[in-house]
C-alpha positions in Angstrom: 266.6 -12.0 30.3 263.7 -14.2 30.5 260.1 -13.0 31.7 258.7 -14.1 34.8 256.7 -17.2 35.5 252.8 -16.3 35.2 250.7 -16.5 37.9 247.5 -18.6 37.1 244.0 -19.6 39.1 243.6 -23.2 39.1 241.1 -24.9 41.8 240.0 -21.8 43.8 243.9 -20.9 44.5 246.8 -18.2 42.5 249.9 -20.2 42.1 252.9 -19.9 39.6 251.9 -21.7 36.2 254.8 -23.9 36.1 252.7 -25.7 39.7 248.5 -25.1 38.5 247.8 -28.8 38.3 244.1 -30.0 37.3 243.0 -33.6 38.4 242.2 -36.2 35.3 239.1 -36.8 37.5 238.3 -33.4 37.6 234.3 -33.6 35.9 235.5 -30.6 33.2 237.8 -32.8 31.8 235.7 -36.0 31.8 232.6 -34.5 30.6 233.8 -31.5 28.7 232.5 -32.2 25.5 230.4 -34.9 26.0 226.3 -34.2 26.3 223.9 -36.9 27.7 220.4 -37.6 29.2 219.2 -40.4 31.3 215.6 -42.2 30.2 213.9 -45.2 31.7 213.8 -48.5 29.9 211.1 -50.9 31.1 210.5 -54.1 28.9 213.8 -53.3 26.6 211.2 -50.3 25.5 212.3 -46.9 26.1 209.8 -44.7 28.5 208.8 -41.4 27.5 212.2 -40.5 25.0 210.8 -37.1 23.5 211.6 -35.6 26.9 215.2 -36.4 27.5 215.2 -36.1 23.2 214.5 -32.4 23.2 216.7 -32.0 26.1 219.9 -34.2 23.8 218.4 -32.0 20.7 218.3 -28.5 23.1 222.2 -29.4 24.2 223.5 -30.9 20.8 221.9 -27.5 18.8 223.7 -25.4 21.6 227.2 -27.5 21.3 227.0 -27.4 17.6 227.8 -31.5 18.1 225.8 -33.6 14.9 222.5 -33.8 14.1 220.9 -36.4 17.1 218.5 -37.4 14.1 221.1 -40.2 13.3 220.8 -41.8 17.1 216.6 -41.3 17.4 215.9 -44.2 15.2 212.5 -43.8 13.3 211.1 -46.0 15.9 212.6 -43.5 18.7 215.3 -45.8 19.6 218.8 -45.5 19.7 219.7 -49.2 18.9 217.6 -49.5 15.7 219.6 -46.5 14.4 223.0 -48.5 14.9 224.0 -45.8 17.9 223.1 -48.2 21.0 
């Protein structure tokens, strides 16, 4: 005797498991683990970085994701640090 097929929530709607499909363009899956901030560059110079940088350090701390130390750069950029 075999159990019968769960019934699962997918997209706002209960349907048998065997049917709960999830788009690959659904933004969970493409930006599930991923964290990132958006900063100005004028002049190949990044504008204001320690804001969006405590906001990366805030998100990485809470995600548990590596130090973003590596990425800053001593100058505060990301390509000096081999990361950009």
């Amino acid at each position: 005797m075999t159990s019968p097929e769960r019934i699962v929530y997918v997209d706002g709607h209960y349907c048998p498991e065997s049917q709960g499909k999830v788009s690959i363009f659904d933004r969970g899956y493409l930006f599930a683990d991923a964290i990132y901030e958006v900063t100005c560059v004028i002049g190949g110079k990044l504008v204001d970085f320690r804001r969006p940088y405590g906001a990366l350090s805030a998100l990485a701390e809470g995600a548990r994701h590596a130090d973003t130390d590596e990425c800053a750069g001593t100058a505060g950029h990301p390509s000096q640090a081999g990361c950009g």
